[in-house]
C-alpha positions in Angstrom: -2.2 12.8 21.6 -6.2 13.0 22.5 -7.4 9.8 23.5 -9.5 9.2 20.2 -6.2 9.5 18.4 -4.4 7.3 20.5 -7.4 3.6 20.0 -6.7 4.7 16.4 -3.3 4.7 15.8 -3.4 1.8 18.2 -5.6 -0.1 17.0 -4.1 0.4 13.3 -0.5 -1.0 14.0 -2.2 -4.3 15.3 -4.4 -4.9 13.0 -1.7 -4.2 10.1 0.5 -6.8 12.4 -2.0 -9.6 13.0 -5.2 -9.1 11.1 -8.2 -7.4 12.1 -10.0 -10.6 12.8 -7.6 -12.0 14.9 -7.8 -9.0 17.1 -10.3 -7.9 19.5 -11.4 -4.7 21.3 -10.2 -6.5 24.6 -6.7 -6.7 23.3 -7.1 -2.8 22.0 -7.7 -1.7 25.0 -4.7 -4.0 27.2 -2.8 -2.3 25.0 -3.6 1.1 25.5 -3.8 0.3 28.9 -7.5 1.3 29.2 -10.5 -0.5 30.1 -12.8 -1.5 27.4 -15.7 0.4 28.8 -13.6 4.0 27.8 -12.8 2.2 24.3 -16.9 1.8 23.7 -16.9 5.8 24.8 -15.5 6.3 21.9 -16.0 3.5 19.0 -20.0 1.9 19.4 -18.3 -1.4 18.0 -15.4 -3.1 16.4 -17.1 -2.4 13.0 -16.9 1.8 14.1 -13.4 1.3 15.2 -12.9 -0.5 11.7 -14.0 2.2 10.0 -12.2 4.8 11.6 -8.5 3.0 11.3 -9.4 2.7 7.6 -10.5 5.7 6.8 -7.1 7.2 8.5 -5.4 4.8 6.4 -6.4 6.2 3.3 -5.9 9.4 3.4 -2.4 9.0 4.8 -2.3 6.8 1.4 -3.5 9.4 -0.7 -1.2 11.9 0.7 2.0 9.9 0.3 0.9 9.3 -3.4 0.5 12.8 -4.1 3.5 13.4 -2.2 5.4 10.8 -4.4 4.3 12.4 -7.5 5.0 16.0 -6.9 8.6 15.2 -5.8 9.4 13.2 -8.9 11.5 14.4 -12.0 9.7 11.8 -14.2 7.5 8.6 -14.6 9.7 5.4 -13.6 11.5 8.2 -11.0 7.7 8.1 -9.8 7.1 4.7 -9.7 10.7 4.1 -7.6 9.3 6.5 -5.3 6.4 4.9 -4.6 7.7 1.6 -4.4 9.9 2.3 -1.3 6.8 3.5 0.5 5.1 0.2 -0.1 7.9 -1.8 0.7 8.2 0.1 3.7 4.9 -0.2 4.6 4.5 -3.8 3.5 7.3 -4.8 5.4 5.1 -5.9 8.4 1.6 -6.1 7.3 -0.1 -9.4 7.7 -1.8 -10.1 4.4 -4.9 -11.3 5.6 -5.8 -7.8 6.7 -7.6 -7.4 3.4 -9.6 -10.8 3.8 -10.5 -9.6 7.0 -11.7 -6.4 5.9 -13.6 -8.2 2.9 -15.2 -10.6 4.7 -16.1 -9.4 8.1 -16.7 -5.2 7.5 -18.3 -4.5 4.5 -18.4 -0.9 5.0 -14.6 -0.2 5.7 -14.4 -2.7 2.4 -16.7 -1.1 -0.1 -14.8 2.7 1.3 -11.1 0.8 -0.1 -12.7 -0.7 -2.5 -13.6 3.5 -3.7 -10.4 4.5 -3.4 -8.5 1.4 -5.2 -10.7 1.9 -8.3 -11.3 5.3 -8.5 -8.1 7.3 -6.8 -5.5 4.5 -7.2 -6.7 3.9 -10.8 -6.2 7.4 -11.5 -2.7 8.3 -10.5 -1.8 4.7 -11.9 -3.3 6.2 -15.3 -1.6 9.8 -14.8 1.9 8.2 -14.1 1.4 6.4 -17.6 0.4 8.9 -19.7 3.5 11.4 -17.9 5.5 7.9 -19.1 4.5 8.0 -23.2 4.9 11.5 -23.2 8.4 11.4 -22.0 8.7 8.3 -24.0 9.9 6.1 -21.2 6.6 4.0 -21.9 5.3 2.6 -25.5 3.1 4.6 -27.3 0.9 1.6 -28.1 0.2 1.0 -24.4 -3.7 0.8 -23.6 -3.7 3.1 -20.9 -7.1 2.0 -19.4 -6.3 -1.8 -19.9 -2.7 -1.6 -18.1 -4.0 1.0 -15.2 -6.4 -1.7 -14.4 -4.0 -4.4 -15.0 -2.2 -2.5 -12.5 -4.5 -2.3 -9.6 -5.3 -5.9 -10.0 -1.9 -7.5 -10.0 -1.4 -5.4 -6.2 -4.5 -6.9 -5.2 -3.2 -10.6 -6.0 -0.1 -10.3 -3.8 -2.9 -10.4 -0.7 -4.4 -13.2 -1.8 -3.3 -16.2 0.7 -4.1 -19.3 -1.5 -1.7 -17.9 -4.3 1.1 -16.7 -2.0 0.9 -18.3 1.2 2.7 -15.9 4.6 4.7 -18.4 5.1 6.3 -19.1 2.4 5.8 -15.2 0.4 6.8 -11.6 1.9 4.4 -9.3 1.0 6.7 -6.6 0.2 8.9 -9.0 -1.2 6.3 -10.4 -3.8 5.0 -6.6 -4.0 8.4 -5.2 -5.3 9.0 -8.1 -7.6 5.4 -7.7 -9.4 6.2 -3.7 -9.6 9.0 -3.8 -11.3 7.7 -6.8 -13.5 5.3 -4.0 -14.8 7.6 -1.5 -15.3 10.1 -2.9 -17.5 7.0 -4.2 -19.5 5.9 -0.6 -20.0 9.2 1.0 -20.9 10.7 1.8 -23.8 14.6 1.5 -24.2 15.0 4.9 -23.1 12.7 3.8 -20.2 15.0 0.6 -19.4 18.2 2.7 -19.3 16.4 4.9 -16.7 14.9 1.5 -14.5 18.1 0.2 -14.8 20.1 3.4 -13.1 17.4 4.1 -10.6 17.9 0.1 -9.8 21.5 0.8 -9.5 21.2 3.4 -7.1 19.1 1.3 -5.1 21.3 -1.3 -4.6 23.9 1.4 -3.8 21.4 3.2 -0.9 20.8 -0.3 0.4 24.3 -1.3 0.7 25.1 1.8 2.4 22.2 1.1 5.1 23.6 -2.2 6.0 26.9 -1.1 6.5 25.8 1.2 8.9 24.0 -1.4 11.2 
C-alpha cells in the first residue's frame, strides 16, 4: 500500500473510532509509526487530511449503495441490503464524527452535506418509486416529502443531545428508525415481504452466533 494510502486508511478508522476532534496528526502518525514531519509531506494540515478521509469515504458509500441496488430482487429486498451495511458500519463509529466534521471542517462538511442531499436523496427516492410500482409501498406516498423524511431521520441518530453514546448504539438506534420507515411505507403485500426478510434475519443471525 503507497504511503498516501496508508495516513488515509489510517487516519479514517480513528477518526470513525474516536472523533476527528479528539484525534490529532501526532496520534496519526504514532500509529503509522511515522514521524509527523513525513505526514505534513503529504497532507499541508489536519483540515487536508480531513478532506481526503472524507472524500474516500464517500465514494466507497456510493459504491456500496449502487452495489446494494443492483443486487436486489426488489424494494424492501433493497432496503434489507442496505441496512446490514450500515449496521455493519455503524457498529463502531463514534457519533460525534459528524459534529466534528460540522463544526471544525467546513469544507469536508459542505462535500457530505452534497452527497446526503443530492446522491442519498436520490437513490432514497429511486428505491420508493421501484416500491409503488411493485406495490410493496402506498401509492399515495409523497415521494419527495418521505425521501427527505428519510435523509433527516438518519441524520438525527448522530445527534448527541437526543441519543446520548452512552446510553444509544448508533447502529442499534439506526436499524430501529429503518425499519420504523419501512413498515410505514409498505403495503400489506409489502409487510408480508419485511416480515420474511425479518425472519431470515433472525435465522442468519442465529446461525453466526452459534458459530462463535
Amino acid at each position: 500500500m503507497e504511503t498516501k494510502e496508508r495516513i488515509l486508511v489510517k487516519a479514517e478508522e480513528l477518526f470513525l473510532q474516536y472523533g476527528i476532534r479528539s484525534v490529532s496528526m501526532d496520534d496519526i502518525a504514532n500509529n503509522l509509526g511515522m514521524s509527523k514531519k513525513t505526514l505534513y509531506q503529504y497532507f499541508a494540515d489536519k483540515d487536508e487530511l480531513v478532506d481526503g478521509v472524507v472524500e474516500g469515504h464517500i465514494n466507497e458509500i456510493q459504491n456500496d449503495c449502487l452495489a446494494c441496488k443492483k443486487d436486489a430482487t426488489n424494494a424492501i429486498h433493497e432496503i434489507f441490503i442496505t441496512m446490514e451495511r450500515i449496521i455493519e458500519e455503524f457498529s463502531n463509529m463514534n457519533p460525534m464524527l459528524l459534529y466534528d466534521l460540522e463544526k471544525f471542517h467546513h469544507k469536508a462538511y459542505k462535500r457530505f452535506r452534497d452527497h446526503k442531499d443530492k446522491f442519498l436523496l436520490q437513490i432514497i427516492s429511486d428505491n420508493i418509486e421501484w416500491g409503488i410500482k411493485d406495490e410493496l409501498y402506498r401509492p399515495e406516498i409523497n415521494v419527495d416529502v418521505m425521501s427527505k423524511f428519510r435523509i433527516e431521520s438518519m441524520m438525527i441518530a448522530f445527534n448527541v443531545t437526543v441519543f446520548s453514546p452512552g446510553k444509544y448504539n448508533l447502529a442499534t438506534t439506526s436499524e430501529i428508525i429503518i425499519e420504523n420507515f419501512i413498515y410505514g411505507l409498505a403495503t400489506i403485500k409489502g409487510h408480508k415481504l419485511i416480515q420474511k426478510y425479518n425472519e431470515q434475519r433472525q435465522k442468519n443471525l442465529s446461525y453466526e452466533e452459534s458459530k462463535k
